[in-house]
NUMARBA-329978 format. One line per field, with one value per residue: residue number from 1; residue in one letter; x, y, z of N, C-alpha, C, O in turn. Coordinates in Angstrom, 2 decimals. Layout:
// NUMARBA-329978
num: [NUM,...]
residu: [a,...]
n.X: [X,...]
n.Y: [Y,...]
n.Z: [Z,...]
ca.X: [X,...]
ca.Y: [Y,...]
ca.Z: [Z,...]
c.X: [X,...]
c.Y: [Y,...]
c.Z: [Z,...]
o.X: [X,...]
o.Y: [Y,...]
o.Z: [Z,...]
***
This chain:
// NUMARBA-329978
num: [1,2,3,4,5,6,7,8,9,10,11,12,13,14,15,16,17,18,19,20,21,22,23,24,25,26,27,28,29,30,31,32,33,34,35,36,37,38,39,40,41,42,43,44,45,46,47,48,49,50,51,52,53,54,55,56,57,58,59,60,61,62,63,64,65,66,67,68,69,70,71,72,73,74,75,76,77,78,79,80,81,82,83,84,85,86,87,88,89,90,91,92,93,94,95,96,97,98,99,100,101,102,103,104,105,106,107,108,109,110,111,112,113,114,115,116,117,118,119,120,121,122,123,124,125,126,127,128,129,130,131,132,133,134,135,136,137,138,139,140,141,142,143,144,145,146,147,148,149,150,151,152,153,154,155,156,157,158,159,160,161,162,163,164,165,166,167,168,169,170,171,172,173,174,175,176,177,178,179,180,181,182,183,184,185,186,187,188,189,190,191,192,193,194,195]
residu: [x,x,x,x,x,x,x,x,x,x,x,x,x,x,x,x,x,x,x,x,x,x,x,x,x,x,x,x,x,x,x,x,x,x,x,x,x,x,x,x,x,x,x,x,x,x,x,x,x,x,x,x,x,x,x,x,x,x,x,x,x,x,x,x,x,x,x,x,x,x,x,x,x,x,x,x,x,x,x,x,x,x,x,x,x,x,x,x,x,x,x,x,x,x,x,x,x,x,x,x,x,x,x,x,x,x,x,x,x,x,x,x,x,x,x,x,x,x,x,x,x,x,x,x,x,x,x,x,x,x,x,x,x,x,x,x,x,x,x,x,x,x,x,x,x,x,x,x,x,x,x,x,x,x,x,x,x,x,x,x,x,x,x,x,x,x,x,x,x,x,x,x,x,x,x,x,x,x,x,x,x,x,x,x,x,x,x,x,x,x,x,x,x,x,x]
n.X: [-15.47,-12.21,-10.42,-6.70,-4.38,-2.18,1.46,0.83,-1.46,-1.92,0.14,-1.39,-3.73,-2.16,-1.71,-3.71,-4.85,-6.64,-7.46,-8.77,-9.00,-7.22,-6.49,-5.12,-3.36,-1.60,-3.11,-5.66,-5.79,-3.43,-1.34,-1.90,-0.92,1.76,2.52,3.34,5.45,8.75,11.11,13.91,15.24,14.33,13.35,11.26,8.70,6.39,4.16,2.58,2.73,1.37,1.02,2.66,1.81,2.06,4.84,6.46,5.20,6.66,9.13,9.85,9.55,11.92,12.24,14.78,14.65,12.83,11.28,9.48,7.31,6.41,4.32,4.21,5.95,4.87,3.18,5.54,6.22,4.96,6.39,8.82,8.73,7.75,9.20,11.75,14.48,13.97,15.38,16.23,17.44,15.51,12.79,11.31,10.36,8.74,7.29,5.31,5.86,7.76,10.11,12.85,14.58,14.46,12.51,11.26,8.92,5.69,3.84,0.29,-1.51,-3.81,-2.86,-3.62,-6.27,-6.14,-5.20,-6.20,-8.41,-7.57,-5.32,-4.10,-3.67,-0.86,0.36,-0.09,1.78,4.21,4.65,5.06,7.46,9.32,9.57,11.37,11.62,9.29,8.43,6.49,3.12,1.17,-1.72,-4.50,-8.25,-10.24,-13.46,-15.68,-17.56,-17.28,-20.12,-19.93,-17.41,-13.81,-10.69,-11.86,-11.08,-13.14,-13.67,-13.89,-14.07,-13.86,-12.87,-10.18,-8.64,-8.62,-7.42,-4.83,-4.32,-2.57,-0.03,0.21,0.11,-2.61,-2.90,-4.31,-7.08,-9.53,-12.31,-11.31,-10.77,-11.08,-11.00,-11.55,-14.13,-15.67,-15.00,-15.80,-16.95,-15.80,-13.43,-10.76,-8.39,-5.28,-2.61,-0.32,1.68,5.10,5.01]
n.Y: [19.07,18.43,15.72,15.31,13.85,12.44,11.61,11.05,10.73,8.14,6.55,5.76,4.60,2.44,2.01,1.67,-0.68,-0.29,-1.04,-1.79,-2.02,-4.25,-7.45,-9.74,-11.28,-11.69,-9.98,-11.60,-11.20,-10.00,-11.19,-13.29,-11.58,-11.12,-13.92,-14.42,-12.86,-12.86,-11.46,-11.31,-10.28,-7.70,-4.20,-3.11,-0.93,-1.19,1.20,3.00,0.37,-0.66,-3.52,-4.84,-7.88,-8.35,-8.12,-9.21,-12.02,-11.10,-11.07,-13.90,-15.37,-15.01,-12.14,-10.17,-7.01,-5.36,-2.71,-1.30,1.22,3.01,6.00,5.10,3.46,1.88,-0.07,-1.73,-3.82,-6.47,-6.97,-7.52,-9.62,-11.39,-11.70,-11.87,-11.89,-9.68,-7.11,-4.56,-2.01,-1.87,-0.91,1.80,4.48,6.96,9.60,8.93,11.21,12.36,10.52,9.39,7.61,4.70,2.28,-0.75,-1.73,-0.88,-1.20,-1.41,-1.39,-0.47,1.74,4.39,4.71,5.58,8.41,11.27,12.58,14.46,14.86,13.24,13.51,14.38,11.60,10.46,11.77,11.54,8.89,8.20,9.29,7.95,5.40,3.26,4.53,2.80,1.22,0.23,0.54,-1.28,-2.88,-2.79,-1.04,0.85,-0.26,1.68,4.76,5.95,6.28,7.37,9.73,9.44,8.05,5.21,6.37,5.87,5.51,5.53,3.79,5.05,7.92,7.11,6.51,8.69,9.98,8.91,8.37,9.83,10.05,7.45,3.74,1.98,-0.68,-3.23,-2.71,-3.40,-5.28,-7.08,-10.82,-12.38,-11.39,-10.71,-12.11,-9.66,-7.48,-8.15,-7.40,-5.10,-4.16,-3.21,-4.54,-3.35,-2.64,-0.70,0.84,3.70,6.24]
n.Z: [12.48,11.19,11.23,12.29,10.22,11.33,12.07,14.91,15.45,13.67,15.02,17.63,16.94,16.71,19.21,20.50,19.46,17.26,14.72,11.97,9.55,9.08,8.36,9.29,7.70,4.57,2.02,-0.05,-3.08,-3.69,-2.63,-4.43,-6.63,-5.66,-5.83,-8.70,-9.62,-10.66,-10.27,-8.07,-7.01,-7.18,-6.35,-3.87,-2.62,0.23,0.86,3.53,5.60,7.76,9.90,7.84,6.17,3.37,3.06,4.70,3.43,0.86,1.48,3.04,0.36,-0.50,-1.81,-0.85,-1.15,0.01,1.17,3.50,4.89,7.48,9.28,12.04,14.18,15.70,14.26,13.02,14.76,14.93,12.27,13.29,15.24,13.37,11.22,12.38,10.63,9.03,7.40,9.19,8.57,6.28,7.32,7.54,9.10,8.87,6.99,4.14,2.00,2.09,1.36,-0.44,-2.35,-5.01,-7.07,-8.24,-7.74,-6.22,-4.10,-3.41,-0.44,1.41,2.10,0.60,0.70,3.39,3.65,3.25,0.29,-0.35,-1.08,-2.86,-5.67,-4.74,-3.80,-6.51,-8.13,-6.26,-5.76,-8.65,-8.56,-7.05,-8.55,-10.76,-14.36,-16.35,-13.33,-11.85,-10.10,-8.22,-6.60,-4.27,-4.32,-2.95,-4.40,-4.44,-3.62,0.00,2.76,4.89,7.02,6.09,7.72,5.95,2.84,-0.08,-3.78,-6.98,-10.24,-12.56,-11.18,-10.31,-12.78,-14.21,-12.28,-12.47,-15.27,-16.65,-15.69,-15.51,-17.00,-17.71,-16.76,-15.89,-14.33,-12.59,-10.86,-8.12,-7.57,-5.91,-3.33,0.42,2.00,4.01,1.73,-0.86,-4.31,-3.75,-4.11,-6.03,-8.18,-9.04,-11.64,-12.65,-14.85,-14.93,-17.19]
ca.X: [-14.05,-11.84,-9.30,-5.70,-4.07,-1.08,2.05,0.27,-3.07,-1.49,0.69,-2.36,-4.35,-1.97,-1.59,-5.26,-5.30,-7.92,-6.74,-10.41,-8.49,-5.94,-6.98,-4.32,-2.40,-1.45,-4.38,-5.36,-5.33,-1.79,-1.00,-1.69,-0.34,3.31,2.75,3.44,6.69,10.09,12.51,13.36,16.04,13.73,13.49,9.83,8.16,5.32,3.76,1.82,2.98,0.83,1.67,3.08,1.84,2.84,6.01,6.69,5.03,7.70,10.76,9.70,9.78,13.41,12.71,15.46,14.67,11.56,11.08,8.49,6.79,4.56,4.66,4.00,6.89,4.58,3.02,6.73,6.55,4.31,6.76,10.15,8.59,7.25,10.02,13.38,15.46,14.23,16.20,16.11,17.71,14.58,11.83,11.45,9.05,8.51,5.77,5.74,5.54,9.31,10.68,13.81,14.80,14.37,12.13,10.92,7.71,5.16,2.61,-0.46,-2.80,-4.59,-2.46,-4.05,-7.66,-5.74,-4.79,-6.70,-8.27,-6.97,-3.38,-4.13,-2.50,0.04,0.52,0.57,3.30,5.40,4.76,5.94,8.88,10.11,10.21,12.03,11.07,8.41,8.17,4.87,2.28,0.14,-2.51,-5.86,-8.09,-11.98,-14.17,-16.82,-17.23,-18.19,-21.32,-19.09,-15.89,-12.77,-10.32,-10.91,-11.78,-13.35,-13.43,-14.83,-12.74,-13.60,-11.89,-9.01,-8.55,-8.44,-6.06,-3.42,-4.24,-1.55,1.59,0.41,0.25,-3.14,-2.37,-5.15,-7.69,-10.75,-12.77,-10.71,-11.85,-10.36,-11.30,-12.12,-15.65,-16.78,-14.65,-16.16,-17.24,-15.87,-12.10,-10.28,-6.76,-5.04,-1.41,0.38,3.50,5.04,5.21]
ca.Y: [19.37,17.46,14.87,15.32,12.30,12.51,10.67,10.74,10.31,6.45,5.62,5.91,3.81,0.89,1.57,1.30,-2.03,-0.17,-1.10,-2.54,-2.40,-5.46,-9.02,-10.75,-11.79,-11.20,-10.19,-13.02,-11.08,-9.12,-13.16,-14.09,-11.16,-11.54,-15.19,-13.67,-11.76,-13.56,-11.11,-11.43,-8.88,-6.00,-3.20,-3.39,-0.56,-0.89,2.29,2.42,-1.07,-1.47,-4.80,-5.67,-9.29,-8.73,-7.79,-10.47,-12.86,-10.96,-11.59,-15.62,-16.19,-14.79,-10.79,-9.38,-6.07,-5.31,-1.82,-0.89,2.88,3.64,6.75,4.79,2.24,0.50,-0.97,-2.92,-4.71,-7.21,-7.69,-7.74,-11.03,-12.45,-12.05,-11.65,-11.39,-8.85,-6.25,-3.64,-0.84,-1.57,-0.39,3.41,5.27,8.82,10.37,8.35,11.97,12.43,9.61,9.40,6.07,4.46,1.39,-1.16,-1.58,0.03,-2.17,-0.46,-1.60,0.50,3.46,5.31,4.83,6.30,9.14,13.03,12.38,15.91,14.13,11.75,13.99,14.41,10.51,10.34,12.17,11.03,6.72,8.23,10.03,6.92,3.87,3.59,4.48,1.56,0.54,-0.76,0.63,-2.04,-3.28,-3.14,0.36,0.22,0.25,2.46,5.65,5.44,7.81,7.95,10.47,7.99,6.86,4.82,6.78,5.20,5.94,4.72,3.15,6.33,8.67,6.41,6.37,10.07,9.94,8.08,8.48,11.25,10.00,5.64,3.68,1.40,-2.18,-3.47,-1.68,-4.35,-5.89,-8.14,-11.14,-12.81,-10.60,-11.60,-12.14,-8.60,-6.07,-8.79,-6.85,-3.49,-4.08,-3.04,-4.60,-2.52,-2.79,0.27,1.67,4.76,6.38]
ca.Z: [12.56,10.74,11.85,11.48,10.31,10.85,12.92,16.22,14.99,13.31,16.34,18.77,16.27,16.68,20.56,20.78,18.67,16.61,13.09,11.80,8.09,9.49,8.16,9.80,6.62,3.29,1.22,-1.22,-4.38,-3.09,-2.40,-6.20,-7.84,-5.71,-6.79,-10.56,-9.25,-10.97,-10.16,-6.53,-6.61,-7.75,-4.79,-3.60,-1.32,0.89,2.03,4.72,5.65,9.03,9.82,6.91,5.70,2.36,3.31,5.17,2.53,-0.12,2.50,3.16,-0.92,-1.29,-1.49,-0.05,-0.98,0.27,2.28,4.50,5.11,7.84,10.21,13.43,14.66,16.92,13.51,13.11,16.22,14.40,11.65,13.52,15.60,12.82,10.52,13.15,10.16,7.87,7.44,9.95,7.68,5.44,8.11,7.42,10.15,8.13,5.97,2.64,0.98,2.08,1.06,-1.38,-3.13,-6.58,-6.66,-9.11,-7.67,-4.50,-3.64,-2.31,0.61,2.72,2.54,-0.63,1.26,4.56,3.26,2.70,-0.74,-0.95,-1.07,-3.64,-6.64,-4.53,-3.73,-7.73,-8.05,-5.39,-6.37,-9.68,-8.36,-6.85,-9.30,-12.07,-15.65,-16.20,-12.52,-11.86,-9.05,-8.14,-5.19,-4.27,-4.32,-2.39,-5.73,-4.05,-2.28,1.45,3.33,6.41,6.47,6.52,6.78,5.09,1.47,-1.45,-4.43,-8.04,-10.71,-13.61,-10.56,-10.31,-14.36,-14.29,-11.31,-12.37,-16.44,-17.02,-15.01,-15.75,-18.41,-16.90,-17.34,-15.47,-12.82,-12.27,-9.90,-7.61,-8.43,-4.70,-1.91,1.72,2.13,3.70,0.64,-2.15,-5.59,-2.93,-4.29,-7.24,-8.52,-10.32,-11.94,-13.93,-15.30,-15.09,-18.30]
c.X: [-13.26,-10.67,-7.58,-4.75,-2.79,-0.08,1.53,-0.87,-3.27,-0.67,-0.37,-3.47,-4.05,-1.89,-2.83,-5.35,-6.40,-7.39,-7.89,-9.86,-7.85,-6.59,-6.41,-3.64,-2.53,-2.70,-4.29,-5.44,-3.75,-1.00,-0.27,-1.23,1.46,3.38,3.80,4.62,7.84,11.45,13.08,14.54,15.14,13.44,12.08,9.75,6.90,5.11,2.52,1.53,1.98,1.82,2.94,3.40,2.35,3.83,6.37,6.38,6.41,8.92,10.84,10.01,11.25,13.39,13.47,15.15,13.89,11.19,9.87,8.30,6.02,5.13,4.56,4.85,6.31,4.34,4.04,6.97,5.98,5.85,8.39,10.18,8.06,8.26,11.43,14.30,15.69,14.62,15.96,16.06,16.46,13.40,12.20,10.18,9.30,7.47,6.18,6.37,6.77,10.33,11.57,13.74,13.91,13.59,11.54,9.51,6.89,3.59,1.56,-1.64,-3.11,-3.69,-3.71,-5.54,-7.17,-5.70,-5.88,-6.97,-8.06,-5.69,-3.49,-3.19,-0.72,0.88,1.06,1.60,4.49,5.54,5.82,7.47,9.85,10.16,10.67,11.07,10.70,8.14,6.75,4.42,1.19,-0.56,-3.93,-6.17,-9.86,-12.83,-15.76,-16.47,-18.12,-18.92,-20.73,-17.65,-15.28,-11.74,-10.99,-12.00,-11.80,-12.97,-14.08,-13.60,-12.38,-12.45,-10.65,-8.68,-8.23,-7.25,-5.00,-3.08,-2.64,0.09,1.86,-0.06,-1.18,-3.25,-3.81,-5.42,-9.00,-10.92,-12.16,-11.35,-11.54,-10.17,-11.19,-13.46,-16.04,-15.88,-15.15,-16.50,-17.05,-14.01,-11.64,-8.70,-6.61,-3.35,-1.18,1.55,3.51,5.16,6.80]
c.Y: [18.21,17.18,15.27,14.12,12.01,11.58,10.12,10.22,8.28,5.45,4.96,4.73,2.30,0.97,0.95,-0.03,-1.36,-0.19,-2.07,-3.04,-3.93,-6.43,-9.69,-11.41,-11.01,-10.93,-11.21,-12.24,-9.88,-10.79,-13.21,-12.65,-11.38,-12.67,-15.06,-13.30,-12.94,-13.00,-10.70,-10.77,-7.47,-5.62,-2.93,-2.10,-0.97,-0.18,1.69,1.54,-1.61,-2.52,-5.58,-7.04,-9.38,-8.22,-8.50,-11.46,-12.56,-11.70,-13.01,-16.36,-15.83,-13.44,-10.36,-8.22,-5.47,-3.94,-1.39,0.80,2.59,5.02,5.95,3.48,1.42,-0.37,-1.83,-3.70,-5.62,-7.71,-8.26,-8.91,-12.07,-12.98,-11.63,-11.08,-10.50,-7.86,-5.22,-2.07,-0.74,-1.37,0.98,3.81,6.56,8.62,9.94,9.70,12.52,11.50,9.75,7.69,5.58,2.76,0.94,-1.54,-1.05,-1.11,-1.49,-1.70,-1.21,2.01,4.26,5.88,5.59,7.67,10.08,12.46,13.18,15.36,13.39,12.29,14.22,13.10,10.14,10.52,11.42,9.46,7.05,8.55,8.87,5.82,4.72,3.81,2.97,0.99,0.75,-0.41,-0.47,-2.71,-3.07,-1.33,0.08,0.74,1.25,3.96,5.46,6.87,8.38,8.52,9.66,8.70,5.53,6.32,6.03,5.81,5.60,4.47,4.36,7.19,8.14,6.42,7.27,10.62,9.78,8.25,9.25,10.98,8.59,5.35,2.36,-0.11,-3.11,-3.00,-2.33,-4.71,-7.12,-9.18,-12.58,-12.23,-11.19,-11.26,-10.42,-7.46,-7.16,-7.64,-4.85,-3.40,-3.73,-3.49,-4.07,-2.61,-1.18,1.05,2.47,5.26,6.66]
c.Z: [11.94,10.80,11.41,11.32,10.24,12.04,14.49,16.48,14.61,14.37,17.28,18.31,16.56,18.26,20.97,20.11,17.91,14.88,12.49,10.21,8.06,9.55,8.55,9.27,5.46,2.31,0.00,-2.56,-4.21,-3.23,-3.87,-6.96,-7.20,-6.11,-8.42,-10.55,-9.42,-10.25,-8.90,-6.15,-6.92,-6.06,-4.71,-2.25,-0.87,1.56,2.82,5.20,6.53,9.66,8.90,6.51,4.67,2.07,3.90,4.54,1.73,0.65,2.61,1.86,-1.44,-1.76,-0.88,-0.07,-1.08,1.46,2.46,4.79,6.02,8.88,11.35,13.26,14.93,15.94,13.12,14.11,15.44,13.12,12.10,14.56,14.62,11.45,11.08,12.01,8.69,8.21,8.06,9.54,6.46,5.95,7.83,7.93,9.72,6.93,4.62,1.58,1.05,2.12,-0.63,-1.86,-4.67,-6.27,-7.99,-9.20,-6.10,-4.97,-2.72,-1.41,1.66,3.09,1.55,-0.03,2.78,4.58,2.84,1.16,-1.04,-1.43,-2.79,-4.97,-6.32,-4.22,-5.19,-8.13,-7.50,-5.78,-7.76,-9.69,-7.92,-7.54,-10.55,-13.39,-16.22,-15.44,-12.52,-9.95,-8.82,-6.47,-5.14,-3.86,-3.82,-4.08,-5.28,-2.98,-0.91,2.07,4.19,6.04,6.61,7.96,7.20,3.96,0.43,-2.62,-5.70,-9.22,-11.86,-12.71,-10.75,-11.71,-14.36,-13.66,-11.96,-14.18,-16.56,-16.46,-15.31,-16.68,-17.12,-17.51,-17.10,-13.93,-13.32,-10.85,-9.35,-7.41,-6.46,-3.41,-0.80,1.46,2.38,2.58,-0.33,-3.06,-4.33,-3.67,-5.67,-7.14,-9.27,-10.15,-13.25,-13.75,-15.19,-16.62,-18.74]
o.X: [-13.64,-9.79,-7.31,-4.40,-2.26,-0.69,1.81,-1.25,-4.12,-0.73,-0.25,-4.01,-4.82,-2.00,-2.95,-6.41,-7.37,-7.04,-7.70,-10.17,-8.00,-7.32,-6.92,-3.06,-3.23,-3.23,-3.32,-4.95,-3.46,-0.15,0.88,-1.22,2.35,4.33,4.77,5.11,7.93,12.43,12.73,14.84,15.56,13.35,11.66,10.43,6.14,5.48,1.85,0.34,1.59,3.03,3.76,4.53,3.17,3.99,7.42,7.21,7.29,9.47,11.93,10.51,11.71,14.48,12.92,15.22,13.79,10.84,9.19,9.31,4.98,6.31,5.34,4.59,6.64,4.89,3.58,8.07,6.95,6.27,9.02,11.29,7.91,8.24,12.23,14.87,16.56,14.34,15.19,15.26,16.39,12.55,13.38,9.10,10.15,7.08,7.15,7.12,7.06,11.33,11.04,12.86,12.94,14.03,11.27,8.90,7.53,2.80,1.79,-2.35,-2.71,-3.81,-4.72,-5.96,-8.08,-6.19,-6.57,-6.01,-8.18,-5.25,-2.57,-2.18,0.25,2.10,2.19,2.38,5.43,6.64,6.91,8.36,11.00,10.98,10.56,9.94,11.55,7.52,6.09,4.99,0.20,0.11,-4.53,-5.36,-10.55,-12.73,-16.74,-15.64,-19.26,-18.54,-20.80,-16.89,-15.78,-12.02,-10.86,-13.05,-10.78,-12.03,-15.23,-12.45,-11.23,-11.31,-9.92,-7.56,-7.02,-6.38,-4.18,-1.90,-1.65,1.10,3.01,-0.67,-0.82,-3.66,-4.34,-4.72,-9.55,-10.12,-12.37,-12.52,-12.16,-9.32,-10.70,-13.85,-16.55,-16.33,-14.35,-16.29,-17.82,-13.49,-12.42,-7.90,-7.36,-2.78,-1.76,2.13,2.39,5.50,7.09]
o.Y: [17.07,17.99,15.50,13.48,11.42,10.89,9.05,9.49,7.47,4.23,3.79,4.03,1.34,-0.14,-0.08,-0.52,-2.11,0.75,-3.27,-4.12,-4.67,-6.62,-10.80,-12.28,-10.02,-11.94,-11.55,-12.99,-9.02,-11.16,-13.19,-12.81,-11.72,-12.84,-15.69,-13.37,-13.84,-13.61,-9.56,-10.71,-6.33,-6.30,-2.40,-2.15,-1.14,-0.25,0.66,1.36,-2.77,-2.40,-6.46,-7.52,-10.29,-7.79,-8.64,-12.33,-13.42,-12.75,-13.48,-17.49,-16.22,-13.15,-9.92,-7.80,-4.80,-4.27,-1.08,1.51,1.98,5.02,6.60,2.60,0.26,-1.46,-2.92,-4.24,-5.83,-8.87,-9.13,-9.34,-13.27,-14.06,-11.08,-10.00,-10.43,-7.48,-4.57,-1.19,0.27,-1.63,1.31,3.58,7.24,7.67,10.40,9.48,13.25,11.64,10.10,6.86,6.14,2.08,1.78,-1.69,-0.89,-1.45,-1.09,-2.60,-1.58,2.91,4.66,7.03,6.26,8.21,9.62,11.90,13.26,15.80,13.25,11.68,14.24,13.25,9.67,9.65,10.88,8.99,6.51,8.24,8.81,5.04,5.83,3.33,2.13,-0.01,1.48,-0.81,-0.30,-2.91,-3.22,-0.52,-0.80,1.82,1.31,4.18,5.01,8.04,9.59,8.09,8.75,9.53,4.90,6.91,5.52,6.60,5.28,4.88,4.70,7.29,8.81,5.96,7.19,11.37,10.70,8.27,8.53,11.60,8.16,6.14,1.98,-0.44,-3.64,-2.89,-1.89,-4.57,-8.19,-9.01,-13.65,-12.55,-12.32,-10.28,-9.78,-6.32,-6.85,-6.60,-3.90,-2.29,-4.11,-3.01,-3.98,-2.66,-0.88,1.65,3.00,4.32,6.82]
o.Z: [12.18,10.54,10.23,12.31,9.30,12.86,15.03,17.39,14.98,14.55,17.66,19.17,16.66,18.76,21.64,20.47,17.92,14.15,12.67,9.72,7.09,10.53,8.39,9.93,5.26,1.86,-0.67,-3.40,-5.04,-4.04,-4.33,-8.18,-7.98,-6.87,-8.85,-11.68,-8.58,-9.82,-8.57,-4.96,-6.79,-5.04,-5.73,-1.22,-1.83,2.73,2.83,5.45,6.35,9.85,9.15,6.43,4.54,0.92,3.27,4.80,1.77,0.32,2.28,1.83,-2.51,-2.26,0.13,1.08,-2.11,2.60,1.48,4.88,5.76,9.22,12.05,12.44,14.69,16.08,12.79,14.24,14.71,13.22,11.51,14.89,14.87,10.85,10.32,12.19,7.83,9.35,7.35,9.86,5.76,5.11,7.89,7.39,10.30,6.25,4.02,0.64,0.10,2.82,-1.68,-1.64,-5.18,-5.34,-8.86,-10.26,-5.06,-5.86,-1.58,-1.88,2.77,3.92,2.13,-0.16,3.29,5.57,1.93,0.63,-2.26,-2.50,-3.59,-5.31,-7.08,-4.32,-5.36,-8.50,-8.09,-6.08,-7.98,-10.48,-8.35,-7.06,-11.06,-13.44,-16.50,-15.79,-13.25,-8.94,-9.52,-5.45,-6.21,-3.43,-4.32,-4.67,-6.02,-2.09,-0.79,1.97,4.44,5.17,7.26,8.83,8.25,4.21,-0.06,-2.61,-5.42,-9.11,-12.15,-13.17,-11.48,-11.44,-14.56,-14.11,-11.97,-14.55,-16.45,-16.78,-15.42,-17.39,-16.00,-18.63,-18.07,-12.92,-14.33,-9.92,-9.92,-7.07,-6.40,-2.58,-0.86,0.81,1.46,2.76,-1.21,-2.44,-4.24,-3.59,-6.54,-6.34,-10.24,-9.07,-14.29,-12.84,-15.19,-17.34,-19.93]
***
C-alpha cells in the first residue's frame, strides 16, 4: 500500500523527530555554491525548507529575500530560534505545487527526493513557472536509485538530463565533489537556467 505524503504525513515526521535526511547545518556543497552568490537582493526560494540551514546561512550573509516552503510549520520552529529575525512573512506552510511568486533562484535539498517521482514533471514545471526568464534551479539531487520505496527517491544523472532537458538550459549536473561522509560519490550538484 502506498504512503500518502502529504501535509500530515510531513508534520508527524517532524513531531516524531524522525527527519534521518537533517544534517544539522547547511550542506557543504549548498555552503560553497551560496559562497558564489553576489547579488544579495535576488529573491531566493527554498522548497521543502525542513529546517532550513541554508536559509538561515542565506539570511546571516545579507539575503534578505530568502523564502521558505514546507507543508509542516513545526519544521519552522528550528529556524524562527535560530534566526529571531527572519522574516516571518517569508515562511510559507502550503504545497510547493501552489505556490505563486517570481523568483531568481530555488535552491533544492531534499524536497525533489521527498516527493512521488510521479510528481517530478510536475515539480519541472512548477520551479519553471516561478523564476524569472534565466533564473537558475540549483542544489543537490541523490546520484543513485535506492532498493527501498522512499522517501527518499533516487535517481541517476541520464534521468535527471531528460527531466529537466526541455524546460533547462544544464549548466552543470556532476558529482558533488563535497558531500558529508555517508552521501559521498551518492550526490549530484547541479545548476540550470530556465530557458
Amino acid at each position: 500500500m502506498t504512503m500518502e505524503l502529504d501535509q500530515t504525513y510531513w508534520q508527524h515526521r517532524y513531531l516524531e523527530s524522525n527527519t534521518p535526511w537533517d544534517i544539522g547545518y547547511a550542506s557543504p556543497p549548498l555552503k560553497d555554491f551560496i559562497d558564489t552568490l553576489k547579488d544579495q537582493n535576488m529573491q531566493i526560494l527554498v522548497p521543502g525548507a525542513g529546517r532550513a540551514y541554508e536559509a538561515i546561512y542565506l539570511h546571516r550573509k545579507g539575503f534578505q529575500q530568502v523564502f521558505v516552503c514546507d507543508w509542516a510549520d513545526k519544521a519552522f520552529d528550528f529556524l524562527r530560534v535560530e534566526a529571531p529575525d527572519f522574516p516571518e512573512q517569508n515562511l510559507i506552510c502550503r504545497d510547493f505545487f501552489e505556490l505563486n511568486g517570481v523568483f531568481d533562484l530555488i535552491l533544492e535539498q531534499t524536497f525533489f527526493c521527498a516527493i512521488s517521482p510521479s510528481l517530478r514533471g510536475q515539480y519541472v514545471s512548477k520551479a519553471a513557472s516561478l523564476l524569472r526568464q534565466g533564473g537558475s534551479l540549483a542544489g543537490l539531487l541523490f546520484a543513485n536509485p535506492f532498493e527501498t520505496e522512499g522517501p527518499p527517491f533516487g535517481g541517476t544523472e541520464n534521468e535527471y538530463r531528460k527531466l529537466f532537458t526541455p524546460t533547462f538550459e544544464v549548466f552543470c549536473l556532476e558529482m558533488a565533489k563535497n558531500s558529508i561522509l555517508p552521501r559521498s560519490q551518492n550526490e549530484l550538484f547541479f545548476q540550470l537556467f530556465k530557458k
